[in-house]
C-alpha positions in Angstrom: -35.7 -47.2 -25.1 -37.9 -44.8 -23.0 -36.4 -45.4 -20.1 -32.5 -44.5 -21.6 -34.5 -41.4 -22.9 -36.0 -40.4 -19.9 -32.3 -41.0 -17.8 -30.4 -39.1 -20.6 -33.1 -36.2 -20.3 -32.7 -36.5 -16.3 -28.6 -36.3 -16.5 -29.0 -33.0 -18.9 -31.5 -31.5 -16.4 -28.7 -32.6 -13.8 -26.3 -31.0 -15.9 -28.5 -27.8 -16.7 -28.8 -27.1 -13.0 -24.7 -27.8 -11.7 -24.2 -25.3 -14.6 -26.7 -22.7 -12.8 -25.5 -23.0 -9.5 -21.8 -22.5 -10.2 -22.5 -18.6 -11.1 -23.9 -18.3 -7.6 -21.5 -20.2 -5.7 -18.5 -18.4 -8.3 -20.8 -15.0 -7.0 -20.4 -15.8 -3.3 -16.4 -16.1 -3.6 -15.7 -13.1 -5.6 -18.3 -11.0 -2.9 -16.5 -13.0 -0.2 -12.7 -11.8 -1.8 -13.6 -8.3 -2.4 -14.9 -8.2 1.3 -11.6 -9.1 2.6 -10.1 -6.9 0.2 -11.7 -3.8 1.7 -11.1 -4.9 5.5 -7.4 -5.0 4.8 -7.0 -2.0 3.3 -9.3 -0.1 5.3 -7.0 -0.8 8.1 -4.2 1.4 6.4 -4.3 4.9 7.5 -2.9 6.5 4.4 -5.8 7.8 2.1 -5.6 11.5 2.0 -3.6 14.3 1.4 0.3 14.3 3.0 3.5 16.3 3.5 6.4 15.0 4.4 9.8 15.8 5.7 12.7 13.5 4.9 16.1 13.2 6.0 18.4 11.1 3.3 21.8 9.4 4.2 24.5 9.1 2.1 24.3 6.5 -0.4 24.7 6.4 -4.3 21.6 8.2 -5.0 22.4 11.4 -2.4 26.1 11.2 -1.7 26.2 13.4 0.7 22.0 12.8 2.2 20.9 15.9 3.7 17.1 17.0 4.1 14.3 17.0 1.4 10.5 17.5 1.0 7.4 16.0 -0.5 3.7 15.6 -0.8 1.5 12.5 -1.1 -2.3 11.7 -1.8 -3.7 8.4 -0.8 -7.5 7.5 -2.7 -9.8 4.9 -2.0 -10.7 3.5 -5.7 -12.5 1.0 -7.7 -15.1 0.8 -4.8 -12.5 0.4 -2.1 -10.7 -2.5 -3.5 -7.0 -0.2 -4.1 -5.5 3.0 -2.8 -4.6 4.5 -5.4 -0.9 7.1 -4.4 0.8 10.0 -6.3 3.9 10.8 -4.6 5.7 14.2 -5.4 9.7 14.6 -4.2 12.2 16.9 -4.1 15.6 15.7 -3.3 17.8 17.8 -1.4 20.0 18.8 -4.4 17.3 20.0 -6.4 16.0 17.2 -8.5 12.3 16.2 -8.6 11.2 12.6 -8.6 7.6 11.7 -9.2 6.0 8.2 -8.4 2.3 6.6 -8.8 1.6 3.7 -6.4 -1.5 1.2 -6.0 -2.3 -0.5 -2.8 -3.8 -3.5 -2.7 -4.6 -7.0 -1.3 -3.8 -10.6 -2.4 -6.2 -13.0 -0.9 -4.2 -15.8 -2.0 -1.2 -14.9 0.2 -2.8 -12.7 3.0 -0.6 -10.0 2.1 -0.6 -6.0 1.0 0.5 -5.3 -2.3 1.7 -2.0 -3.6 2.5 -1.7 -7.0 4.8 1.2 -7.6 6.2 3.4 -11.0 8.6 6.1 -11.4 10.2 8.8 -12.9 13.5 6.9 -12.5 11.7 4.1 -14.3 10.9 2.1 -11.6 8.4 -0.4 -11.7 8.3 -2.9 -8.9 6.0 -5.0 -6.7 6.0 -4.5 -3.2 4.9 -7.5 -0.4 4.2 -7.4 2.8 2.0 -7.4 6.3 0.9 -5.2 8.9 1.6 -5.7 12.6 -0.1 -3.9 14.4 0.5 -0.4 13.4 3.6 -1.2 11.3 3.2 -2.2 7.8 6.5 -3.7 6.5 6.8 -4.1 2.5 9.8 -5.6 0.3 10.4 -5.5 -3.4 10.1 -8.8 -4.9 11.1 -7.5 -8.6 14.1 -5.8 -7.6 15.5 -4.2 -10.7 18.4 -2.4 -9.8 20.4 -5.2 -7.8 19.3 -4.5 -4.2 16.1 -4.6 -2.3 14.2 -2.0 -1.3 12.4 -2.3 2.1 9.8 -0.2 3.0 7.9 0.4 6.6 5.2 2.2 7.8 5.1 3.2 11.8 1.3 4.6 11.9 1.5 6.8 15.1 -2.2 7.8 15.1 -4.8 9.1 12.2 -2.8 12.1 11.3 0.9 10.6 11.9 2.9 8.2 10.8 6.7 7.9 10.2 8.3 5.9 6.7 11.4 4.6 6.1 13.2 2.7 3.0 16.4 0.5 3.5 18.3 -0.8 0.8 19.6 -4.6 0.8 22.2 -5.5 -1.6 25.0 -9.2 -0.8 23.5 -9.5 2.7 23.9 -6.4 3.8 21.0 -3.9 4.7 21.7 0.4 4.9 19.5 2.3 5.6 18.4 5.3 2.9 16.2 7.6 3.8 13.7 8.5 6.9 10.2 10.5 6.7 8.0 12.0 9.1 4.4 12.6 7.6 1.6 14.4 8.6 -2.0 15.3 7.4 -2.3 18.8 5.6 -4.5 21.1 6.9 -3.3 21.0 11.0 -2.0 24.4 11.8 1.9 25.0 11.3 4.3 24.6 14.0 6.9 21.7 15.7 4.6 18.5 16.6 6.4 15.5 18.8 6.9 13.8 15.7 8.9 16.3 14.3 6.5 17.6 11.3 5.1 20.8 11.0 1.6 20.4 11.7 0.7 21.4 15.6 0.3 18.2 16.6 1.2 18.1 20.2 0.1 14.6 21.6 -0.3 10.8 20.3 -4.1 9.3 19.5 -4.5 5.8 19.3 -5.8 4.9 15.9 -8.9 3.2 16.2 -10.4 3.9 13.0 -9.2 4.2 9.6 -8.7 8.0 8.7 -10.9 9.7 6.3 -10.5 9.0 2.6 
């Protein structure tokens, strides 16, 4: 009897101690994740304040495109693990559209996330990777019967140009087309055709400042 005392005392102690080291290993996964979490998104140049200048082709929601305007702020939050947007527009007939993103990162498929709402009551999930310095992103909760693709060419630190095509039965059109630069750079015609003074590319070699 002392001995099937002594092994059921010596299985709980077992048990005691597989329960205490599961916090740490549970510890070491999470630290692990968020560390990847931050890499990725440190690699998007976006955080920071933005203006943009759009041309829009014709489609449903500008009939007739034309040129339009608007500002964007990109901020590094909850301890780097999402960049959290606001996105102001102006549409080139006047009307005002207003959007709040997130950024983030999903270990589990090794893509970007970006999470995205709307004054036009939007509210979709965006997928997608980076490639060198293009980030390409697709809706996967398309709720208006296309799919909107989104891309990202990141020139340098202060530059990069964006670009949303629709695909609805197979068939891809292209919807609008943005240049966007920094604020701050002095006002003129840059290469990229912006208004910030820019005159020349830099390679980006480090994410821009948040």
């Amino acid at each position: 009897m002392r001995y099937v005392f002594t092994g059921i005392i010596a299985l709980v102690a077992l048990g005691l101690v597989c329960q205490a080291d599961e916090p740490k290993d549970l510890q070491a996964e999470m630290a692990k994740a968020i560390a990847a979490c931050k890499e990725a998104l440190a690699k998007l140049p976006v955080c920071g304040e933005w203006t943009e200048t759009t041309k829009y082709h014709p489609t449903d929601f500008v009939p007739k495109g034309g040129t339009g305007t608007a500002t964007t702020t990109g901020t590094s939050v909850c301890d780097g693990t999402w960049i959290a947007s606001t996105h102001d527009t102006v549409f080139p007939n006047g009307q005002k559209y207003v959007a709040r993103g997130m950024f983030g990162w999903n270990a589990k498929k090794s893509c970007y996330t970006l999470h995205w709402f709307s004054s036009m009551g939007e509210v979709e999930l965006y997928e997608g990777k980076l490639d060198g310095k293009v980030l390409t992103m697709s809706s996967t909760t398309p709720d208006m019967g296309f799919t909107m693709n989104l891309k990202w060419t990141f020139h340098d630190a202060d530059h990069h140009a964006f670009s949303i095509t629709m695909t609805a039965g197979g068939e891809t059109k292209p919807f609008l087309d943005s240049e966007v630069c920094r604020k701050g750079a002095a006002p003129a015609t840059c290469v990229y055709g912006c208004s910030c003074g820019k005159e020349k590319t830099v390679a980006i070699d480090a994410p821009a400042p948040s």
